[in-house]
C-alpha positions as a LaTeX table, in Angstrom:
\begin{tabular}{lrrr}
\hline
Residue & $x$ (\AA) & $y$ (\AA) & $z$ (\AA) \\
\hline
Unk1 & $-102.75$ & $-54.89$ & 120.38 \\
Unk2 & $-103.72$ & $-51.89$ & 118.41 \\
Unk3 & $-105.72$ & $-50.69$ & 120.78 \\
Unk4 & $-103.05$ & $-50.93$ & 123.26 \\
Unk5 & $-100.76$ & $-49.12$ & 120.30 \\
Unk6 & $-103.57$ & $-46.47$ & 119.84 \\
Unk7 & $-103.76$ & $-45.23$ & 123.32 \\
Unk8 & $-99.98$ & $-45.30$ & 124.23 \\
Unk9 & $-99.71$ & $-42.79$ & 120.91 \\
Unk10 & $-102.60$ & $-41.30$ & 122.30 \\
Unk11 & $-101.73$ & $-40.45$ & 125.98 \\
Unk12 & $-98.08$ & $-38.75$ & 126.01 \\
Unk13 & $-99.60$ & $-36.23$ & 123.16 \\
Unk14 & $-102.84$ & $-35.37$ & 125.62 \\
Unk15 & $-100.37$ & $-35.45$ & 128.81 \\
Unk16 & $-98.28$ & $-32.70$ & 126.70 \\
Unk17 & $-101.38$ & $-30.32$ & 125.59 \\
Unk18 & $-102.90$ & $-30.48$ & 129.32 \\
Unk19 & $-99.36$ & $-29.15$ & 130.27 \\
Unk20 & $-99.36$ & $-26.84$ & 127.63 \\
Unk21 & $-102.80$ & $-25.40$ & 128.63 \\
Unk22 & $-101.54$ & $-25.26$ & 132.65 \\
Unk23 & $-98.39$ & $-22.84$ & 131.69 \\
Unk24 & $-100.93$ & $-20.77$ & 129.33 \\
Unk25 & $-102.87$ & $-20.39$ & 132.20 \\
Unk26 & $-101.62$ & $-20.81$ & 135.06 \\
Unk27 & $-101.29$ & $-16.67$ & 136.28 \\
Unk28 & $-104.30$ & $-16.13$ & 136.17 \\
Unk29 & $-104.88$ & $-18.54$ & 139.23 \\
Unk30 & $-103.54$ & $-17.62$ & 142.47 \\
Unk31 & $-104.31$ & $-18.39$ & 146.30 \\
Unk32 & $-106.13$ & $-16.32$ & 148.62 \\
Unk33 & $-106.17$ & $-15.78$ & 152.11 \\
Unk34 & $-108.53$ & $-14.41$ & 154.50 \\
Unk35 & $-106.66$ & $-13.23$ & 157.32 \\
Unk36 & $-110.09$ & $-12.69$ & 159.49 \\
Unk37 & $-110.88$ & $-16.42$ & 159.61 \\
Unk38 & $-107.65$ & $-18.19$ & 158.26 \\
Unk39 & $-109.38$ & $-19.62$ & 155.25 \\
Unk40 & $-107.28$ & $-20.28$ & 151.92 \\
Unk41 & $-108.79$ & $-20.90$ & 148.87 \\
Unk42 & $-108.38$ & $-20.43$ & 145.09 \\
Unk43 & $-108.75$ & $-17.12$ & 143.22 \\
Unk44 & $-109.57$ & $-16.87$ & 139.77 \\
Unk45 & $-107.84$ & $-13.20$ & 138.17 \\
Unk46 & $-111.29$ & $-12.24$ & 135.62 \\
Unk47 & $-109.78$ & $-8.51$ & 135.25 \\
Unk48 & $-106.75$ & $-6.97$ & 135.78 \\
Unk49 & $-107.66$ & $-5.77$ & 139.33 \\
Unk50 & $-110.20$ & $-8.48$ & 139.93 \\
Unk51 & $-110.29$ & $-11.78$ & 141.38 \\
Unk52 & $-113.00$ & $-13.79$ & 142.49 \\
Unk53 & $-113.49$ & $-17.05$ & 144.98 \\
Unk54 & $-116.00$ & $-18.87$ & 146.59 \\
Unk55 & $-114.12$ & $-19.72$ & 149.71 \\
Unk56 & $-116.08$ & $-18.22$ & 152.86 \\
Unk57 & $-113.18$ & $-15.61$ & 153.20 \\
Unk58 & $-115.24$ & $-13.30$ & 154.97 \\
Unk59 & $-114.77$ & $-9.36$ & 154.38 \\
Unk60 & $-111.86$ & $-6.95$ & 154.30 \\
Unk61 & $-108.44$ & $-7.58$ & 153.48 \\
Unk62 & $-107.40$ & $-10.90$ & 151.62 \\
Unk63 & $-103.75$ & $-12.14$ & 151.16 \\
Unk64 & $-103.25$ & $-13.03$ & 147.78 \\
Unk65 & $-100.05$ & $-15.26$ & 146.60 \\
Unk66 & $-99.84$ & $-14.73$ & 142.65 \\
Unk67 & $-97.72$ & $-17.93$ & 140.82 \\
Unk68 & $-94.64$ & $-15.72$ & 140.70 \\
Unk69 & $-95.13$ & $-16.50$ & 144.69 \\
Unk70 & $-95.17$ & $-12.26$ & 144.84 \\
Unk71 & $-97.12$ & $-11.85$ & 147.84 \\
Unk72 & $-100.26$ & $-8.35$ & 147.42 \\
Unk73 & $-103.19$ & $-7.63$ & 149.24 \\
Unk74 & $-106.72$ & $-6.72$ & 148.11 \\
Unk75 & $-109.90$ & $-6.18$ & 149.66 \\
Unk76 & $-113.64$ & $-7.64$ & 149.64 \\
Unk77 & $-116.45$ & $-6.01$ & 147.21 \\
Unk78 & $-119.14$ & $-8.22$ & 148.61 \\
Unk79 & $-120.19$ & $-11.25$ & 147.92 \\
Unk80 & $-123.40$ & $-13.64$ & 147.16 \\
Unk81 & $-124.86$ & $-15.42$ & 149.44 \\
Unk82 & $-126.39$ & $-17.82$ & 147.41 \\
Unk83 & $-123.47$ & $-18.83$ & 145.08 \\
Unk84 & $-120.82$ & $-17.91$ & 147.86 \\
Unk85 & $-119.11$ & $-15.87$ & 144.96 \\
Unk86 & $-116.73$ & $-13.26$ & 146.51 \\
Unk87 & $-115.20$ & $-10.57$ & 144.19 \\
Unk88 & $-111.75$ & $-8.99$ & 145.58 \\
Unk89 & $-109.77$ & $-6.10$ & 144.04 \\
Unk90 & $-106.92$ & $-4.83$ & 144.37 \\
Unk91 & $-105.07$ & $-1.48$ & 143.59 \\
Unk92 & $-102.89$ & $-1.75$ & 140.07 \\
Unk93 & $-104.28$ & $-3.19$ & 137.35 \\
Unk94 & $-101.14$ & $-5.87$ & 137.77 \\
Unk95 & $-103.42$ & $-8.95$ & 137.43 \\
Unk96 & $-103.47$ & $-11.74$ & 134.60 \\
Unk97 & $-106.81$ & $-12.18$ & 133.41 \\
Unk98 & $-107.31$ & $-15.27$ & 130.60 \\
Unk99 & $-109.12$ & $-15.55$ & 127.76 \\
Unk100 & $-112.72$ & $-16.08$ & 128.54 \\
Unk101 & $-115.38$ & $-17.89$ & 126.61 \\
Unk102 & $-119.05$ & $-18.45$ & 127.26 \\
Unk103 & $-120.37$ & $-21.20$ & 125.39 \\
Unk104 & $-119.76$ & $-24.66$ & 126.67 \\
Unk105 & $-121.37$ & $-27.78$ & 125.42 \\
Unk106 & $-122.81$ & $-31.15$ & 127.42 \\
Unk107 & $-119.61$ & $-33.86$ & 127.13 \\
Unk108 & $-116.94$ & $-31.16$ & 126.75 \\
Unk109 & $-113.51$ & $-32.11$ & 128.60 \\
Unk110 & $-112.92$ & $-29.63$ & 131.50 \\
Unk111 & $-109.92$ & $-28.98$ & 133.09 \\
Unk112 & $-110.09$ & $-27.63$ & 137.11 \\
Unk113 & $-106.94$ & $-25.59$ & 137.61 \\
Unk114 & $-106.49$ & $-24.45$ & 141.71 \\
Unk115 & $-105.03$ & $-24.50$ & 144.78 \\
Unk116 & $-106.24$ & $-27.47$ & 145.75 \\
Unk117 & $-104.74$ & $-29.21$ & 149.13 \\
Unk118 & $-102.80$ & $-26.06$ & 149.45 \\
Unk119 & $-100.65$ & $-26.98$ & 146.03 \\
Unk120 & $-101.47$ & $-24.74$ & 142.90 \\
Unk121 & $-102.07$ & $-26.71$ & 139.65 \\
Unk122 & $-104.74$ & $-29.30$ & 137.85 \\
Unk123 & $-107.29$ & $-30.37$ & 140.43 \\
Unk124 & $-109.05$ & $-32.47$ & 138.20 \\
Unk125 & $-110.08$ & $-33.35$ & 134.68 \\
Unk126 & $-113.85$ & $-34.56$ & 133.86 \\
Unk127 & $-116.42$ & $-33.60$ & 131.47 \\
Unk128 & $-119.20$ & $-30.49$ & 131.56 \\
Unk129 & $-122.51$ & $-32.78$ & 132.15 \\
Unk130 & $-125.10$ & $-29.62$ & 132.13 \\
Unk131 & $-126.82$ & $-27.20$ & 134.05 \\
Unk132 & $-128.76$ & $-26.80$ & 137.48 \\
Unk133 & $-132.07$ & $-24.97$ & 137.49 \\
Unk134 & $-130.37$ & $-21.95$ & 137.70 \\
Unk135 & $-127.70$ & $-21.70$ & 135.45 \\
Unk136 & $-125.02$ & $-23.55$ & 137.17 \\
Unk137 & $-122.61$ & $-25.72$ & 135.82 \\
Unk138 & $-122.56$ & $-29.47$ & 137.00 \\
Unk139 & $-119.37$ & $-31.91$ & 136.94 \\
Unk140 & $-119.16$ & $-35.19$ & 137.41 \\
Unk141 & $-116.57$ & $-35.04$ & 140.40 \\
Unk142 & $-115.84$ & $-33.90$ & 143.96 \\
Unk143 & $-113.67$ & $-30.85$ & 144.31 \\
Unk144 & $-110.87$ & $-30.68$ & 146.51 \\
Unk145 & $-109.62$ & $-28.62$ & 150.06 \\
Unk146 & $-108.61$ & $-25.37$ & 148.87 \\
Unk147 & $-110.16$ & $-25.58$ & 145.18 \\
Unk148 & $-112.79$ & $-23.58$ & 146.04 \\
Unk149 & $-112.77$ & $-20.62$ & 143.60 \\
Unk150 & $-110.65$ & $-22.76$ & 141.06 \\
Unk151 & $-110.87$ & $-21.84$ & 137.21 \\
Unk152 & $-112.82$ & $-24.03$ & 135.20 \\
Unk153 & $-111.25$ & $-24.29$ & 131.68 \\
Unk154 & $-111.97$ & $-25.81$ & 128.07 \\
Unk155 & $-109.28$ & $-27.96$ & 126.25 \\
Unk156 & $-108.34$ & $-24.60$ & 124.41 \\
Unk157 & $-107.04$ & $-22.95$ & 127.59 \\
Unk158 & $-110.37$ & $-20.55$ & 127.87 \\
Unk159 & $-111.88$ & $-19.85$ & 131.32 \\
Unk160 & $-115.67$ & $-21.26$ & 131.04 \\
Unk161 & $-116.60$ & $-21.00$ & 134.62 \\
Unk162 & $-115.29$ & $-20.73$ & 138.18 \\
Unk163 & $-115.74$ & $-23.76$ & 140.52 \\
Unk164 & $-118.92$ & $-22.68$ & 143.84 \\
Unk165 & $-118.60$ & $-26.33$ & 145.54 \\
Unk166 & $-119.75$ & $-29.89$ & 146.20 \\
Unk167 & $-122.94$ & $-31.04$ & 145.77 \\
Unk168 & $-121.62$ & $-34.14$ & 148.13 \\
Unk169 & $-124.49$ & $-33.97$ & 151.19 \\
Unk170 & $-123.86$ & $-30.50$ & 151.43 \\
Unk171 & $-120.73$ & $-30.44$ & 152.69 \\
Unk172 & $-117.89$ & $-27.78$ & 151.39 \\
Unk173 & $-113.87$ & $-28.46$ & 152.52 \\
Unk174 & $-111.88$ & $-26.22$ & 153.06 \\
Unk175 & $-108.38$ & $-26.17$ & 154.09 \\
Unk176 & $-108.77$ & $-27.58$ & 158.06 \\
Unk177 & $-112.73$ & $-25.92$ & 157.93 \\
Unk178 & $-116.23$ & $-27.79$ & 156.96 \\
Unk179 & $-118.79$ & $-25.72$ & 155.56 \\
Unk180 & $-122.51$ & $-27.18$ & 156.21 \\
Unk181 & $-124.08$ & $-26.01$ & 153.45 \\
Unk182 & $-127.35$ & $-27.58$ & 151.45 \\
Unk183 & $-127.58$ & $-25.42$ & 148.17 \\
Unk184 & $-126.39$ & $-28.06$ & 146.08 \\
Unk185 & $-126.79$ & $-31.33$ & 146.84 \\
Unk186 & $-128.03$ & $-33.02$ & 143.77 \\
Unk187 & $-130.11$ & $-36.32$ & 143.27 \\
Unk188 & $-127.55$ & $-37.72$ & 140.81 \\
Unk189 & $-124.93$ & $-38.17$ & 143.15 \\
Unk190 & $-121.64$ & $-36.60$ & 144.06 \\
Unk191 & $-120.36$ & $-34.39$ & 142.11 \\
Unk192 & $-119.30$ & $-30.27$ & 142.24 \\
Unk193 & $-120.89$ & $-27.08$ & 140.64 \\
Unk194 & $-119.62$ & $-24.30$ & 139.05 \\
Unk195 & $-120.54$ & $-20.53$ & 138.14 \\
Unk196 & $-120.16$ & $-19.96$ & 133.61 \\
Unk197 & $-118.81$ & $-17.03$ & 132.74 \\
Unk198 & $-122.04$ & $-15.12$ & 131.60 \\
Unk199 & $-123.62$ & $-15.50$ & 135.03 \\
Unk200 & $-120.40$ & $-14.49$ & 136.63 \\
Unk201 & $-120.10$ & $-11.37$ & 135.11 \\
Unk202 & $-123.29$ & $-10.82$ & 136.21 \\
Unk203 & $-122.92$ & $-11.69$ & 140.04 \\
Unk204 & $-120.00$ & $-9.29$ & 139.50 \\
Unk205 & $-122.00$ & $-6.31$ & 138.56 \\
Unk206 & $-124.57$ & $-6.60$ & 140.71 \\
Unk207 & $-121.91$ & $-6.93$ & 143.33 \\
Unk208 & $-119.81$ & $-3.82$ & 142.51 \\
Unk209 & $-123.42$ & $-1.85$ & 142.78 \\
Unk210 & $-124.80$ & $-3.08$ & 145.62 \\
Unk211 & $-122.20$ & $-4.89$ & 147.77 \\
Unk212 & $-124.08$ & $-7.65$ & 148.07 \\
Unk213 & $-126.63$ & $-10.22$ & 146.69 \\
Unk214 & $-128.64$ & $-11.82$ & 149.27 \\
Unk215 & $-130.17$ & $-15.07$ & 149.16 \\
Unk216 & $-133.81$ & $-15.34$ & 149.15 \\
Unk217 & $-136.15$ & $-16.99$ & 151.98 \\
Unk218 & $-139.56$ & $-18.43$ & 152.14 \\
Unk219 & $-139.64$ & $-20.02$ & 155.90 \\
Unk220 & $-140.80$ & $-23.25$ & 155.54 \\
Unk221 & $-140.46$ & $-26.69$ & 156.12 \\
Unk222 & $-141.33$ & $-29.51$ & 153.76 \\
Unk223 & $-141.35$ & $-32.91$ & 152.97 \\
Unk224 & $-140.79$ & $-34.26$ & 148.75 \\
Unk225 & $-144.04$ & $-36.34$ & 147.55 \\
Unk226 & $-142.55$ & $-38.51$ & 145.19 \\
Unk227 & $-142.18$ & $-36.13$ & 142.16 \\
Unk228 & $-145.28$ & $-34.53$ & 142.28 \\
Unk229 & $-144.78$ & $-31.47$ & 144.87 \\
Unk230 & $-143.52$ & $-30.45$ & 148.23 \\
Unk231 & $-145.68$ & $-30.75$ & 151.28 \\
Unk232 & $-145.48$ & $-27.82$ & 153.86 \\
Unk233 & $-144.85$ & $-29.27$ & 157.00 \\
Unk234 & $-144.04$ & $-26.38$ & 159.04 \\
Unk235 & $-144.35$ & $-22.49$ & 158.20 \\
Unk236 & $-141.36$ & $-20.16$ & 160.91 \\
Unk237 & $-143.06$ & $-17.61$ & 162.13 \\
Unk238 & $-143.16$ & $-14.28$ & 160.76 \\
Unk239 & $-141.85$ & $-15.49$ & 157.47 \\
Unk240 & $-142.54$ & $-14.39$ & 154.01 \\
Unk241 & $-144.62$ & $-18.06$ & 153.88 \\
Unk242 & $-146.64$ & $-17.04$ & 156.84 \\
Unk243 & $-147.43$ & $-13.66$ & 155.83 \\
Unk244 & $-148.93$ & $-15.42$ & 152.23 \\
Unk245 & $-151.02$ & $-17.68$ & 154.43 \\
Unk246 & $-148.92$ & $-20.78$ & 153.27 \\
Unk247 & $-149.98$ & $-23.42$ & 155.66 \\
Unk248 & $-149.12$ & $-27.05$ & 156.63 \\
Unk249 & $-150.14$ & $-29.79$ & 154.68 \\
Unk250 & $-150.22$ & $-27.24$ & 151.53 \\
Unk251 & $-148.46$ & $-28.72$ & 148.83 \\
Unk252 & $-146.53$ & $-26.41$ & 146.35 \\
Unk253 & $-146.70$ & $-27.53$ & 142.96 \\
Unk254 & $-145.21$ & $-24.62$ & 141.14 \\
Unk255 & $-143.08$ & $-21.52$ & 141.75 \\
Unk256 & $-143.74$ & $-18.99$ & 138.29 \\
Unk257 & $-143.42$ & $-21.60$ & 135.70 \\
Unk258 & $-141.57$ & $-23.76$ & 137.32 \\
Unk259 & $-142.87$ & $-27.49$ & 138.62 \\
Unk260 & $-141.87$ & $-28.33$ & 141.52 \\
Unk261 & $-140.70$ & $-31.71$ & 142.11 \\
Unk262 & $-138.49$ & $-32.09$ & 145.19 \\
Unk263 & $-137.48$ & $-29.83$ & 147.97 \\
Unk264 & $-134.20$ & $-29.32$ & 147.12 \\
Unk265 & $-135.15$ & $-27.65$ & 143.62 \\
Unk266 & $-137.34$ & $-25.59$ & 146.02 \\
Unk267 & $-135.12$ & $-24.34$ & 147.89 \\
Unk268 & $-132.55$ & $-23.65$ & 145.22 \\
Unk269 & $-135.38$ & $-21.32$ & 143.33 \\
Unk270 & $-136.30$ & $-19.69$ & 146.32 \\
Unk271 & $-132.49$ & $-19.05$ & 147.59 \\
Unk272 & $-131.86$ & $-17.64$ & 144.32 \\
Unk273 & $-134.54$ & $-15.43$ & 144.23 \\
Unk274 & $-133.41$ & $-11.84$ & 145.35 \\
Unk275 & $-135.38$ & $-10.95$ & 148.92 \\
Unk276 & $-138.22$ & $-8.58$ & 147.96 \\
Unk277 & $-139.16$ & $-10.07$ & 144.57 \\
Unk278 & $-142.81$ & $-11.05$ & 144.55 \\
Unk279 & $-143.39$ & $-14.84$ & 143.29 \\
Unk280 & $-146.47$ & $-16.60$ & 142.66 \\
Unk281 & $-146.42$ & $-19.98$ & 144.41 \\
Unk282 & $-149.03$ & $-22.78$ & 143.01 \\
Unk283 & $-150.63$ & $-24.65$ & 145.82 \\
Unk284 & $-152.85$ & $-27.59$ & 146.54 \\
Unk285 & $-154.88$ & $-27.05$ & 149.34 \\
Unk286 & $-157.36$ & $-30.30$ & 149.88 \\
Unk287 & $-158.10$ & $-30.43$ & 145.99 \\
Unk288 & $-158.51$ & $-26.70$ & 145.75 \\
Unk289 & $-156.17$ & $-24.97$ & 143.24 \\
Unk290 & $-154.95$ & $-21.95$ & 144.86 \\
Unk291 & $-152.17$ & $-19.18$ & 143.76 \\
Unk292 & $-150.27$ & $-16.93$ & 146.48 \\
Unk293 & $-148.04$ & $-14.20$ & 146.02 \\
Unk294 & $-144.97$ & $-14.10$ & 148.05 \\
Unk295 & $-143.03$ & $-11.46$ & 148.43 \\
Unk296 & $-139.35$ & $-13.47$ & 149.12 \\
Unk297 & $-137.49$ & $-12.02$ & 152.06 \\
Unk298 & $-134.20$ & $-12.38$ & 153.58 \\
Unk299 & $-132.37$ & $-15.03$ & 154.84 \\
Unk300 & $-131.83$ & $-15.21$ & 158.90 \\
Unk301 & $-128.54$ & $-15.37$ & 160.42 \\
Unk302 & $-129.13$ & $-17.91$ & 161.56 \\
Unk303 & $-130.03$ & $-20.36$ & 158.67 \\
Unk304 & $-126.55$ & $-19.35$ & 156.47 \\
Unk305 & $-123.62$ & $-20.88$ & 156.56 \\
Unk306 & $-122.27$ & $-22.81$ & 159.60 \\
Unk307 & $-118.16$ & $-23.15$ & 159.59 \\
Unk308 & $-116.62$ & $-25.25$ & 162.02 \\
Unk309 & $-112.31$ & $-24.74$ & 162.39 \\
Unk310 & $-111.94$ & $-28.63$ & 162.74 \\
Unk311 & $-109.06$ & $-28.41$ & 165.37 \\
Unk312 & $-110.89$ & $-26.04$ & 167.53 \\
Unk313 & $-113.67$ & $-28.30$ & 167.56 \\
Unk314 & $-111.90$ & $-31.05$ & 168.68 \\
Unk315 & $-110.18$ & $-29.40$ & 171.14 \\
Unk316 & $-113.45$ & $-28.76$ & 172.65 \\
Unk317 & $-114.93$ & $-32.01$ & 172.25 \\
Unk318 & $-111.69$ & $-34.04$ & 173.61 \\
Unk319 & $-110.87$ & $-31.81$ & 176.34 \\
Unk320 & $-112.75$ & $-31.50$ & 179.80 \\
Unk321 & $-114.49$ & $-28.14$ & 180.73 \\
\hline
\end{tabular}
């Protein structure tokens, strides 16, 4: 019985401060659109011209539906590729921006604020559980159609981080659209990813310079051996791998410093490696203990992102040529 007593004190206090934090926050989330490809996502205001999303929005200009439901436009920056961070601006310095913190601790309550199933407000509430190789943010929950871009904030109403995707099989949602994507599936399960504000503002910088941040590419294909390494089991011609003299059957044991355990971490260190960087890749070649420097290069076309409009699809697979 007190227990019962405890939590139904408990409960219409926290239902009050999540609302609380919502209305505190709330303009500084708003709803883009991409009128190239019909995409809608979330946008999360970080200046008061800037917004940025990770909904594959393409370039030029982006409807944007603030939570006054005022209608503006902006237009692309760039993006990057690995993240699928996009940074828009727009004209007047007429945006919200929130208060922004940095440091966020394993077991802290987030809350996901976006437009999630084309409805703007709290997508979600779970805890911060760490971070990826690289610096991003994990949580311990799916994200939502449309919440793509959503603000990621702390129980004091500060934006910690802006929400990149699922880690489930690969596979972003968007509103009527399926991304195939494999940057972050993760070994512990489903869950969703997210970009913290220090490495944001960095994407952002390097964006405003140079457009664009490319993913990295090695060209190979490999298998995981248990923990220990990846086998090569193919090398695409004309790659970066090829031009090293990476071979099949070579197993990589280390990128820099890094061990290499599966093929996923592989290609997340690789992808987030900017194309022309020189890394030395750690090899096992028959017993022999050999080091090759790779100069990364750039993704193909072909290998990025596939998005398939789900209606058109079907429309092609149902009906008859």
């Amino acid at each position: 019985m007190l227990i019962l007593f405890i939590i139904s004190a408990i409960l219409p206090q926290l239902q009050k401060d999540i609302h609380s934090i919502y209305s505190k926050v709330k303009g500084a989330e708003v709803s883009v659109h991409s009128f190239s490809n019909n995409v809608i996502a979330t946008g999360t205001v970080v200046g008061k011209n800037t917004i940025v999303t990770s909904g594959p929005i393409g370039k030029g200009r982006i409807g944007i539906t603030l939570d006054n439901r005022k209608k503006i436009s902006g237009d692309v920056v760039g993006m990057d590729e690995y993240t699928g961070l996009t940074v828009i601006t727009v004209k007047k310095n007429i945006l919200k921006p929130p208060v922004m913190r940095g440091e966020i601790k394993k077991g802290d309550i987030i809350l996901i604020i976006g437009n999630g199933y084309s409805k703007m407000g709290i997508d979600g509430i779970g805890f911060f559980k760490g971070y990826t190789d690289e610096g991003l943010g994990i949580i311990a929950m799916p994200m939502h159609s449309g919440s793509n871009g959503a603000g990621i904030y702390n129980i004091n109403g500060e934006l910690v981080g802006v929400l990149l995707g699922t880690m489930r099989n690969g596979i972003q949602i968007f509103d009527k659209k399926v991304v195939f994507n494999t940057h972050w599936v993760n070994d512990e399960g489903e869950g969703s990813v997210f970009i913290p504000i220090n490495l944001l503002f960095q994407k952002i910088n390097k964006i405003r310079k140079g457009g664009s941040i490319e993913k990295g590419w090695l060209g190979i294909k490999g298998e995981d051996i248990g923990g220990k390494g990846v086998k090569v089991t193919d090398v695409v011609d004309g790659s970066p791998a090829e031009d090293a003299g990476l071979g099949k059957g070579d197993i990589i044991k280390k990128v820099g410093h890094r061990d290499i355990r599966s093929m996923k971490q592989l290609r997340r260190i690789i992808e987030n490696t900017a194309p022309g960087k020189v890394r030395k890749i750690y090899i096992d070649r028959g017993g022999k203990k050999i080091v090759k420097k790779v100069k990364i290069g750039t993704i193909p076309e072909k290998y990025k992102k596939i998005i398939i409009n789900i209606p058109d699809f079907l429309q092609k697979v149902i009906t008859p040529e």
